[in-house]
TORKOL-4160 file (C-alpha; in steps of 0.2 Angstrom, whole numbers, padded with zeros to 4 digits, m for minus):
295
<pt num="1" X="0022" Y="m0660" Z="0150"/>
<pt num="2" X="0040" Y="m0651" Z="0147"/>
<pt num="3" X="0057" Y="m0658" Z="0147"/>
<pt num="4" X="0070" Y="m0650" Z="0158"/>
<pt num="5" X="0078" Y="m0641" Z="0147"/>
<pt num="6" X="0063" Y="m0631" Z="0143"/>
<pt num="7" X="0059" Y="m0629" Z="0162"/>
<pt num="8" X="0077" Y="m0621" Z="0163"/>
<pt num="9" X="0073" Y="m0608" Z="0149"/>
<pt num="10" X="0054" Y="m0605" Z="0158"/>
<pt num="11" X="0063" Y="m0604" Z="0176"/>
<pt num="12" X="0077" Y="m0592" Z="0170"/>
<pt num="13" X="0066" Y="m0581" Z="0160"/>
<pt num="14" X="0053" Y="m0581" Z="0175"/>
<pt num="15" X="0066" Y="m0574" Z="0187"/>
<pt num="16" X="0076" Y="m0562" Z="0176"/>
<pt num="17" X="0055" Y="m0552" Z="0173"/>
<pt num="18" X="0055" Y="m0551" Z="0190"/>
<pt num="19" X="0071" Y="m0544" Z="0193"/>
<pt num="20" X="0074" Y="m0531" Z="0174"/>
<pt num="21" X="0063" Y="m0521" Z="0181"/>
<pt num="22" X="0070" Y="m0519" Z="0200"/>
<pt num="23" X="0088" Y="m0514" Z="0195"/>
<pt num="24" X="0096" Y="m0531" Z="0203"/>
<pt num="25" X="0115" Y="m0530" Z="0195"/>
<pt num="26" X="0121" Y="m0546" Z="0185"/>
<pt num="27" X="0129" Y="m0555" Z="0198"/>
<pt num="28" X="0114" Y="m0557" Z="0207"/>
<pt num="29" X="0101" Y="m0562" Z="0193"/>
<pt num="30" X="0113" Y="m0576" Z="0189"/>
<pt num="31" X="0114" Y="m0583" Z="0206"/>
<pt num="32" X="0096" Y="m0583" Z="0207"/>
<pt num="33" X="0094" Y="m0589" Z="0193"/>
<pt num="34" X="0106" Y="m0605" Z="0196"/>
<pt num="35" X="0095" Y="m0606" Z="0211"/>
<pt num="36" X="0080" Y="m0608" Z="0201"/>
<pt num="37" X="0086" Y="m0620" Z="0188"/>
<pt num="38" X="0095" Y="m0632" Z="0202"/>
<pt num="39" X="0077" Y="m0633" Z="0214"/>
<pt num="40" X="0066" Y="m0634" Z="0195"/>
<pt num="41" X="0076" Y="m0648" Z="0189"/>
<pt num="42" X="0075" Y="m0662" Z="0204"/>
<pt num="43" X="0061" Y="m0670" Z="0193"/>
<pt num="44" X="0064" Y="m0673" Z="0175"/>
<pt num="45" X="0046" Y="m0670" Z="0168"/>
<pt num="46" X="0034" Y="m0653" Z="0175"/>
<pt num="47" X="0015" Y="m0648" Z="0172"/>
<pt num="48" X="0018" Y="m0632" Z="0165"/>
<pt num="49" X="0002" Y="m0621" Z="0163"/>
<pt num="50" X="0006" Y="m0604" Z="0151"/>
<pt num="51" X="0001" Y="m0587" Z="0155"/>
<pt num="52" X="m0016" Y="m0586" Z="0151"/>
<pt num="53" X="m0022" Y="m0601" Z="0163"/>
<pt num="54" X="m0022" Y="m0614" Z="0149"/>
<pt num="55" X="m0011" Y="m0628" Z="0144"/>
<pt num="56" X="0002" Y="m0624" Z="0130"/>
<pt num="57" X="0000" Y="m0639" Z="0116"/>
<pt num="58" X="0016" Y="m0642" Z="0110"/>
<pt num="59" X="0021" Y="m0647" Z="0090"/>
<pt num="60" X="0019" Y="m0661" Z="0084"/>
<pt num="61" X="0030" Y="m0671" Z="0070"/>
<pt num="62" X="0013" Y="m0679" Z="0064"/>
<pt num="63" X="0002" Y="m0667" Z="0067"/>
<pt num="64" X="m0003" Y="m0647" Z="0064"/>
<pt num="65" X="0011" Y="m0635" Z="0069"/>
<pt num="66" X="0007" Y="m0623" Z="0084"/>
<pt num="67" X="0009" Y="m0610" Z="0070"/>
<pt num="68" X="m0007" Y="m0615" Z="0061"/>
<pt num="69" X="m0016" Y="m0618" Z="0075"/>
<pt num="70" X="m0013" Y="m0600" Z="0079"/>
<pt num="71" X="m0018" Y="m0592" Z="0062"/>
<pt num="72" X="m0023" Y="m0572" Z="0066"/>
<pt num="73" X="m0036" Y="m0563" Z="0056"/>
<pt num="74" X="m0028" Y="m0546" Z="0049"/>
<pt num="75" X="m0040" Y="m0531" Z="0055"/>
<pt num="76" X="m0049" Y="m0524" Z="0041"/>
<pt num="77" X="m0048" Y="m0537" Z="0028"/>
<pt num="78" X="m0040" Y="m0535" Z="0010"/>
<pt num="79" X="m0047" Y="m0528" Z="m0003"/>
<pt num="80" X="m0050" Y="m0532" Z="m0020"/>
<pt num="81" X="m0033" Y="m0534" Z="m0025"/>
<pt num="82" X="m0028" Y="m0545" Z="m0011"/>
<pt num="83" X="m0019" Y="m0529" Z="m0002"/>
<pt num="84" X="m0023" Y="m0527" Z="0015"/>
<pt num="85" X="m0032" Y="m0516" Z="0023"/>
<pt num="86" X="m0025" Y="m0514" Z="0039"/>
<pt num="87" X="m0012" Y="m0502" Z="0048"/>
<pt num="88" X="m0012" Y="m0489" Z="0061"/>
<pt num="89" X="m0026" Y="m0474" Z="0058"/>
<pt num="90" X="m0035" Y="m0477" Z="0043"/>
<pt num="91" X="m0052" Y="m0479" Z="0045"/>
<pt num="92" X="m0056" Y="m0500" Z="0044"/>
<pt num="93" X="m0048" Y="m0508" Z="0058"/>
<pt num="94" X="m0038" Y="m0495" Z="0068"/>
<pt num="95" X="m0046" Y="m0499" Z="0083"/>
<pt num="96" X="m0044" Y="m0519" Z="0080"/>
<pt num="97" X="m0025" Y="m0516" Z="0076"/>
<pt num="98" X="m0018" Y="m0515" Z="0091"/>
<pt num="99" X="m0023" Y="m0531" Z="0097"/>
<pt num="100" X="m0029" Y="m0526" Z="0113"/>
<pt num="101" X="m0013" Y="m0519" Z="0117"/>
<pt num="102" X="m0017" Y="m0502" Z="0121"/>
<pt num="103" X="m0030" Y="m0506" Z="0135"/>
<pt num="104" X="m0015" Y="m0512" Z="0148"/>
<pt num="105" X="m0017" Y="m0500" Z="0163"/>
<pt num="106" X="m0003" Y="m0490" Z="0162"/>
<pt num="107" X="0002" Y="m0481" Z="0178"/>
<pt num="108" X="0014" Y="m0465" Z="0174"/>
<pt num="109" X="0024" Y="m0461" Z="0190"/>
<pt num="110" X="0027" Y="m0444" Z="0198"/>
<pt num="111" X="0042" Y="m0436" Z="0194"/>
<pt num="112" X="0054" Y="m0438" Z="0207"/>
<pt num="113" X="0073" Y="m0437" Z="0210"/>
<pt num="114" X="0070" Y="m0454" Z="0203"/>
<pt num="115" X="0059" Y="m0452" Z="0189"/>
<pt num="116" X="0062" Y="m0439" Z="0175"/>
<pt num="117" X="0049" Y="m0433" Z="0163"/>
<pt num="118" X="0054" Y="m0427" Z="0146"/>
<pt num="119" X="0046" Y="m0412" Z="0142"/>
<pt num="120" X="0048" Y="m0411" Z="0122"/>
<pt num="121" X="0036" Y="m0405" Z="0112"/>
<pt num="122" X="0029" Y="m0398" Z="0097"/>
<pt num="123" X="0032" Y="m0401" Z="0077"/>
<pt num="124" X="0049" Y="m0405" Z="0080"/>
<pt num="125" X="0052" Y="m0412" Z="0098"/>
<pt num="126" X="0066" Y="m0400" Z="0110"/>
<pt num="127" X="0071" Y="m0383" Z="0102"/>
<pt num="128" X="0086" Y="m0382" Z="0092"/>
<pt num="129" X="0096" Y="m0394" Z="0082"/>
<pt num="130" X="0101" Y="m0408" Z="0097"/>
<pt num="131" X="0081" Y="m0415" Z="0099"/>
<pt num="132" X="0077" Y="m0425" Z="0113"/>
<pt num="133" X="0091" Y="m0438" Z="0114"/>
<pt num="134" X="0102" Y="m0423" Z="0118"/>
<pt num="135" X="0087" Y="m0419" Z="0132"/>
<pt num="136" X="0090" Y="m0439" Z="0137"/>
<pt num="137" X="0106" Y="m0437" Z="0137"/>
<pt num="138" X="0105" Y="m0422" Z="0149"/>
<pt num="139" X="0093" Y="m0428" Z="0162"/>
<pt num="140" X="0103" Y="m0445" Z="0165"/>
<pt num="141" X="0121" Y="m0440" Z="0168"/>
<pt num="142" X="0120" Y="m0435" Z="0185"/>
<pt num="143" X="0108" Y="m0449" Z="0190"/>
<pt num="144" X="0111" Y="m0465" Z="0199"/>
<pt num="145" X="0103" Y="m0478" Z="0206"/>
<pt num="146" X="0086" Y="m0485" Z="0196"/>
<pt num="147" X="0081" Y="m0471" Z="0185"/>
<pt num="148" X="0064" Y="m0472" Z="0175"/>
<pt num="149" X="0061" Y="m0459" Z="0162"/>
<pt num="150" X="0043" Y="m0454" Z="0155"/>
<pt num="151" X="0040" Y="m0450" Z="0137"/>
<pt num="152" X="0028" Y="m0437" Z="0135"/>
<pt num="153" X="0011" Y="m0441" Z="0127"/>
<pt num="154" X="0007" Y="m0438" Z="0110"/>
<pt num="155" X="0012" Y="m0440" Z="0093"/>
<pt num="156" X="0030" Y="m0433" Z="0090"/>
<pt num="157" X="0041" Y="m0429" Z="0075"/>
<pt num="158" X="0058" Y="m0433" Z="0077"/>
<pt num="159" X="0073" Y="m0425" Z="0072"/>
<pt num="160" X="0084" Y="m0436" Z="0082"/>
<pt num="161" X="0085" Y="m0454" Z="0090"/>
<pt num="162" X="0084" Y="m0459" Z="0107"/>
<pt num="163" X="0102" Y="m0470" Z="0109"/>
<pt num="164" X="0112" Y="m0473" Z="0125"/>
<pt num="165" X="0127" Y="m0479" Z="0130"/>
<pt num="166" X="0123" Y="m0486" Z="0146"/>
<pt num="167" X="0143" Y="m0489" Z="0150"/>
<pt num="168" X="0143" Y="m0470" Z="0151"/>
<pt num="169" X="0133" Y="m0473" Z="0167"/>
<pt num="170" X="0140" Y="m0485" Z="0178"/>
<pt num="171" X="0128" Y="m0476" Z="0191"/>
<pt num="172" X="0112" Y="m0482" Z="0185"/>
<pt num="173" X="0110" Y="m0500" Z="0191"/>
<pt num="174" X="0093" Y="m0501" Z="0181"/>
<pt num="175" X="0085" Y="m0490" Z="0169"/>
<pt num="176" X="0066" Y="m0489" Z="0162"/>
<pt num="177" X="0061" Y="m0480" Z="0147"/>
<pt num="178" X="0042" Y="m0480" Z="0146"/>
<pt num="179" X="0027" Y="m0471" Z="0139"/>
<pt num="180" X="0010" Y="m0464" Z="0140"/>
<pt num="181" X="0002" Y="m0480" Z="0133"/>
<pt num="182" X="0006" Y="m0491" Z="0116"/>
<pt num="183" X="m0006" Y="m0479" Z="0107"/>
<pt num="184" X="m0003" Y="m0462" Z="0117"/>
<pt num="185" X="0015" Y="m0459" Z="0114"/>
<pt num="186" X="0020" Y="m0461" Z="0097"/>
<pt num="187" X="0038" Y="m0454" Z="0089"/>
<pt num="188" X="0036" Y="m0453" Z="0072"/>
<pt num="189" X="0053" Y="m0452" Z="0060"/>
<pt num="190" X="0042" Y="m0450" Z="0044"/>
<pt num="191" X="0046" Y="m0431" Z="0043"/>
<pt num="192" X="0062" Y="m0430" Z="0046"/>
<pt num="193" X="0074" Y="m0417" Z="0038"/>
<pt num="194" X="0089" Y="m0431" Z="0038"/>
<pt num="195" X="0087" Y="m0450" Z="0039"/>
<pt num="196" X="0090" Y="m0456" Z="0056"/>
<pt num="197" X="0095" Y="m0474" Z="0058"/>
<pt num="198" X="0092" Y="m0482" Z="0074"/>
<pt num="199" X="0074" Y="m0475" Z="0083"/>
<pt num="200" X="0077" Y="m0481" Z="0099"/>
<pt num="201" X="0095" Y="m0488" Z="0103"/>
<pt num="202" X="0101" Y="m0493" Z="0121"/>
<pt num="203" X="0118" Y="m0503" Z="0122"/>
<pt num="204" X="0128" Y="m0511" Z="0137"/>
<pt num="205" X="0114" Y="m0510" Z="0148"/>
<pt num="206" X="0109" Y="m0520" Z="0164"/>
<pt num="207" X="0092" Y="m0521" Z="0171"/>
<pt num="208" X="0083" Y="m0511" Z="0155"/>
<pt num="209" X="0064" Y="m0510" Z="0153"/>
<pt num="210" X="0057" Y="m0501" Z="0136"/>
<pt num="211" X="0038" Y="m0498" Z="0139"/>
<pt num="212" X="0022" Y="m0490" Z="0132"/>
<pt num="213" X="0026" Y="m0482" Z="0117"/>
<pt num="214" X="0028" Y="m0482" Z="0099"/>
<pt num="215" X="0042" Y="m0483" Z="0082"/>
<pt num="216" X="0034" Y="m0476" Z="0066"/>
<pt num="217" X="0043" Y="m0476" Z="0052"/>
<pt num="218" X="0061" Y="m0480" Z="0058"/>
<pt num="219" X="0075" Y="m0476" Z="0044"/>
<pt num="220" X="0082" Y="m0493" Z="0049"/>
<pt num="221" X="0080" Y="m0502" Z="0067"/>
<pt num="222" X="0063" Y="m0496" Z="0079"/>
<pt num="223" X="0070" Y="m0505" Z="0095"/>
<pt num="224" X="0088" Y="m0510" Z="0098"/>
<pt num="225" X="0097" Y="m0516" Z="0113"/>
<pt num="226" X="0113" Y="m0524" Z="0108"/>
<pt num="227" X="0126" Y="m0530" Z="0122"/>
<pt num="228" X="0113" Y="m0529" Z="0137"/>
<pt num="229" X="0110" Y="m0541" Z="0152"/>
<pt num="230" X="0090" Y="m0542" Z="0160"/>
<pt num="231" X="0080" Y="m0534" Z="0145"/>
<pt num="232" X="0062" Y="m0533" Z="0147"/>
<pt num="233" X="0053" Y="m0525" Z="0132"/>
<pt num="234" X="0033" Y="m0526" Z="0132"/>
<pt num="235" X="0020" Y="m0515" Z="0124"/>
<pt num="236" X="0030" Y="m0508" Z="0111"/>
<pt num="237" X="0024" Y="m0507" Z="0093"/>
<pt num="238" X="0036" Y="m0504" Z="0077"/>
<pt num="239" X="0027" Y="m0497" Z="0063"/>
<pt num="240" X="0029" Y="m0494" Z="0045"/>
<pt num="241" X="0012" Y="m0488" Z="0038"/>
<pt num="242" X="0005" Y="m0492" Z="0020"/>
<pt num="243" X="0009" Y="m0507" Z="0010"/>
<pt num="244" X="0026" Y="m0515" Z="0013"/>
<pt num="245" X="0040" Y="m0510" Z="0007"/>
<pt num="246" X="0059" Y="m0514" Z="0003"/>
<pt num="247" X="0064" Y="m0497" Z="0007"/>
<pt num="248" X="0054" Y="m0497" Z="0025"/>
<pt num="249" X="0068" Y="m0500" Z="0040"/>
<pt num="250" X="0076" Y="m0516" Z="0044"/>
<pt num="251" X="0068" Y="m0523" Z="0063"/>
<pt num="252" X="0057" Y="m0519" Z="0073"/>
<pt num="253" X="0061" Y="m0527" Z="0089"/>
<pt num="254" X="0079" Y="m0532" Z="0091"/>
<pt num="255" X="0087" Y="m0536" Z="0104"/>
<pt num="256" X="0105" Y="m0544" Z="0099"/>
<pt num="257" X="0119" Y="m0551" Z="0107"/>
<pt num="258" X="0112" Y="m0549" Z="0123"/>
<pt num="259" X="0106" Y="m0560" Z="0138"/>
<pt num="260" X="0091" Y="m0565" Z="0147"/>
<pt num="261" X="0078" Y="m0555" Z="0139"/>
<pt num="262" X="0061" Y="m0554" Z="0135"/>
<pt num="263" X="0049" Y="m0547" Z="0123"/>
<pt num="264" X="0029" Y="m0547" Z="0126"/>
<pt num="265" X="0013" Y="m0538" Z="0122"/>
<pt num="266" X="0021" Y="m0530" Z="0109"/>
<pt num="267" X="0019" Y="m0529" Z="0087"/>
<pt num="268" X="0031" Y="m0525" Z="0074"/>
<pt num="269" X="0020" Y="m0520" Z="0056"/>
<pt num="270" X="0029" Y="m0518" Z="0038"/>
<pt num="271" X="0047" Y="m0519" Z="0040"/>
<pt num="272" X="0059" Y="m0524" Z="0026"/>
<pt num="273" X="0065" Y="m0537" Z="0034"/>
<pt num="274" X="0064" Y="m0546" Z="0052"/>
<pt num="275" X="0047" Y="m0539" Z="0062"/>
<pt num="276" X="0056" Y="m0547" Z="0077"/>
<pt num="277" X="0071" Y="m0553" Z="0076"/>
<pt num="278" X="0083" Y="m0562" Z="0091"/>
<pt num="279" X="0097" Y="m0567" Z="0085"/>
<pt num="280" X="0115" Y="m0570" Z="0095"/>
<pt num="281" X="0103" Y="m0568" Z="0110"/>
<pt num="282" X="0104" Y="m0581" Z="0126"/>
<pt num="283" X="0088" Y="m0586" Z="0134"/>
<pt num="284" X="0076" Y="m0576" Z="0126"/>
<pt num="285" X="0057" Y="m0577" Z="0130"/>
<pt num="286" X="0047" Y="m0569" Z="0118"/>
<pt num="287" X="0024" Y="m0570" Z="0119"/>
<pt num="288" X="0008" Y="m0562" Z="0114"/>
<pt num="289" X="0017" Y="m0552" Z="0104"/>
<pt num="290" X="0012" Y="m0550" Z="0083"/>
<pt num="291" X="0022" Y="m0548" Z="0068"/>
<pt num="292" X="0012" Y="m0544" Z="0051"/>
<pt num="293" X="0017" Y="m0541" Z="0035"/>
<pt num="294" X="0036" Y="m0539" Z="0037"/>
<pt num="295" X="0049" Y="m0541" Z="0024"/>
């Protein structure tokens, strides 16, 4: 059994997945949702039954906390000085590390007048010294309506992050940035010339969905949406490889001061500080999603 209040966060959250990824302008995701919380809350207490077909057992002051109940073996172990093992392509484990993550069907659309693919490639993705948030840049300005863009698959070495003031486009109602697969499209800022801050940055967006790819080795934030309204993030990963470290990037999922959001299937490994971090953010859902060995 919930209390109401947690059945106004579950209804609010329900109806803002369903609309993030269909464009629906803020307005209208706030009706609904008003909607929704007014018909949920005619009875004070719900049976609520969580994603996976089971009941969700909620803490208790006397008993074991849901966090211990939930305890997650690290892939590959440690070794015999404590270290572990795990992380992205070493041999122990690498399969195991994604959590299962990477076998969501992904479906890649067609391009249309709708749909852009990006086409960099190459040791250092897009010729010349703009990269490919210049090539971002270029596809989207003459776009409106719901725009989705496709990352390329493969493992890519950045010179350049992919950041977008979304108030540049009043145009583009919704926007979705989505890649081969968690595992199949990776961008990779370990090898760049110059350090480059923010791997993926989207701001004063409404109606954004971030999808299907990877962060590895972000000079400071993998993922960050900041002043944003209907943000759904899922099958992301945020990788810093090797043992922690204090020099490693900051977060790798944040989405701040922003409202109604939500982050599933998703993992954040060996950043210096926050793997996921929510703060300043209203109605936020986050689930199945892992965060190992940060700060």
């Amino acid at each position: 059994m919930q209390t109401k209040a947690f059945v106004r966060s579950l209804l609010a959250a329900s109806i803002v997945a369903a609309l993030a990824a269909c464009g629906d302008q803020p307005e209208e995701v706030s009706e609904l949702v008003e909607q929704q919380i007014e018909t949920g809350t005619e009875t004070e207490q719900v049976d609520y039954t969580g994603s996976t077909g089971t009941d969700p057992i909620p803490p208790m002051a006397d008993g074991p906390s849901t966090t211990e109940m939930l305890t997650i073996e690290v892939p590959g172990g440690k070794d015999t000085d404590g270290k572990y093992l795990a992380w992205p392509w070493n041999d122990e484990g690498s399969d195991q590390f994604w959590y299962g993550l990477d076998e969501a069907t992904v479906t890649v659309p067609s391009a249309s007048d709708s749909v852009i693919h990006l086409t960099f490639a190459g040791e250092y993705a897009v010729d010349g010294e703009a990269g490919p948030g210049a090539e971002l840049i270029d596809m989207i300005a003459s776009k409106s309506g719901d725009i989705t863009v496709v990352l390329p698959e493969g493992t890519f070495h950045m010179n350049s992050s992919l950041r977008v003031d979304m108030s540049l486009y009043p145009d583009i109602t919704s926007l979705t940035l989505m890649g081969y697969g968690i595992d199949k499209t990776i961008l990779s800022f370990t090898e760049t010339e110059e350090t480059v801050s923010d791997s993926v940055h989207f701001s004063s967006a409404n109606g954004l969905e971030l999808a299907h790819f990877t962060v590895v080795d972000s000079g400071k934030n993998a993922f960050l949406v900041d002043e944003s309204d209907g943000v759904y993030m899922h099958h992301l990963g945020a990788i810093w490889p090797g043992d922690p470290d204090k020099g490693n990037g900051a977060y790798g999922l944040y989405p701040v001061e922003s409202t109604n959001v939500i982050v599933e299937d998703s993992f954040a490994f060996g950043s210096a500080d926050a793997g996921i971090y929510v703060g300043q953010t209203n109605n936020i859902v986050v689930r199945r999603t892992f965060a190992i060995q940060n700060v």
